[in-house]
N, C-alpha and C positions, 0 to 999 in steps of 0.2 A: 504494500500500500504506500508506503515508503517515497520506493522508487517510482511509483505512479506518480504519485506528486508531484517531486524533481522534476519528472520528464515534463510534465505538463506546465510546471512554470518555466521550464528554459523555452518552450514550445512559445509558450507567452510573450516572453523577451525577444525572441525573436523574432513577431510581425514587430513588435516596438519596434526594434533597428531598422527593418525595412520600410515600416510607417516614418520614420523621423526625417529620411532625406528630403532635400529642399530642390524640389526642381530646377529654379529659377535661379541659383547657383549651380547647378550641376549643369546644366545650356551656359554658362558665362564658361565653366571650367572645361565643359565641350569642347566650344567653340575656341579658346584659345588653345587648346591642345594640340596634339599632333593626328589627333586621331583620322581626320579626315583625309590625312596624308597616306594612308597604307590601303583604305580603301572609301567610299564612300558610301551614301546613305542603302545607297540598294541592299547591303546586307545583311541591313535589319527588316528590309520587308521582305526578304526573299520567302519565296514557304518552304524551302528545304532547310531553312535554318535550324543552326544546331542548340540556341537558346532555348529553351523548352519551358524555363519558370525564375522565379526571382532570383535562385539558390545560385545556379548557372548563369543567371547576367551578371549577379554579383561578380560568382568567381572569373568569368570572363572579363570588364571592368579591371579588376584587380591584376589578371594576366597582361593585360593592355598598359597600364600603371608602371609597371614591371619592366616590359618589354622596352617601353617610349622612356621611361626613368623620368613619369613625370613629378615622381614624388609625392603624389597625394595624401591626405591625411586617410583617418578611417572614415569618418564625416563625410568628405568631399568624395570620399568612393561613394558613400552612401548616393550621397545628392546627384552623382552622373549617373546611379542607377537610377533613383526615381525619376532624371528629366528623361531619360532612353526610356522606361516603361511607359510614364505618362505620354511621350510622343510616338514610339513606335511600338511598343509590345503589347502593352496594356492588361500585363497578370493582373488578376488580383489580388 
């Protein structure tokens, strides 16, 4: 019963972090980024894409961060996720 618990308030915690990014930073940090250099928007509407839910945009975001060395905080990963969802994916 325990371990139900646990599991169910980290479950909790985590729409919070997905709920808390700020779109409207995350299009500022976009758009200055590099991101649009490697490829463009088509990738995100494609329907063979490999994004599938928040879990995987996140981690992708993050790999992108990585790769570009843009430095991002945990926050501002946050916020390019939620302007990318709100504009192109639209998980719930």
């Amino acid at each position: 019963m325990k371990a139900v618990m646990i599991l169910c308030s980290g479950l909790l915690l985590m729409q919070v972090a997905y709920a808390g990014g700020d779109p409207a930073n995350g299009q500022k940090l976009f758009e200055t980024s590099k991101c649009l250099k490697c490829h463009g928007t088509e990738v995100f509407t494609r329907p063979d894409r490999k994004v599938a839910d928040l879990a995987a945009l996140e981690s992708q975001v993050r790999r992108c961060d990585a790769n570009l060395d843009t430095n991002w905080f945990d926050d501002e990963v946050l916020d390019v996720v939620a302007y990318l969802n709100q504009t192109y994916y639209k998980f719930p």
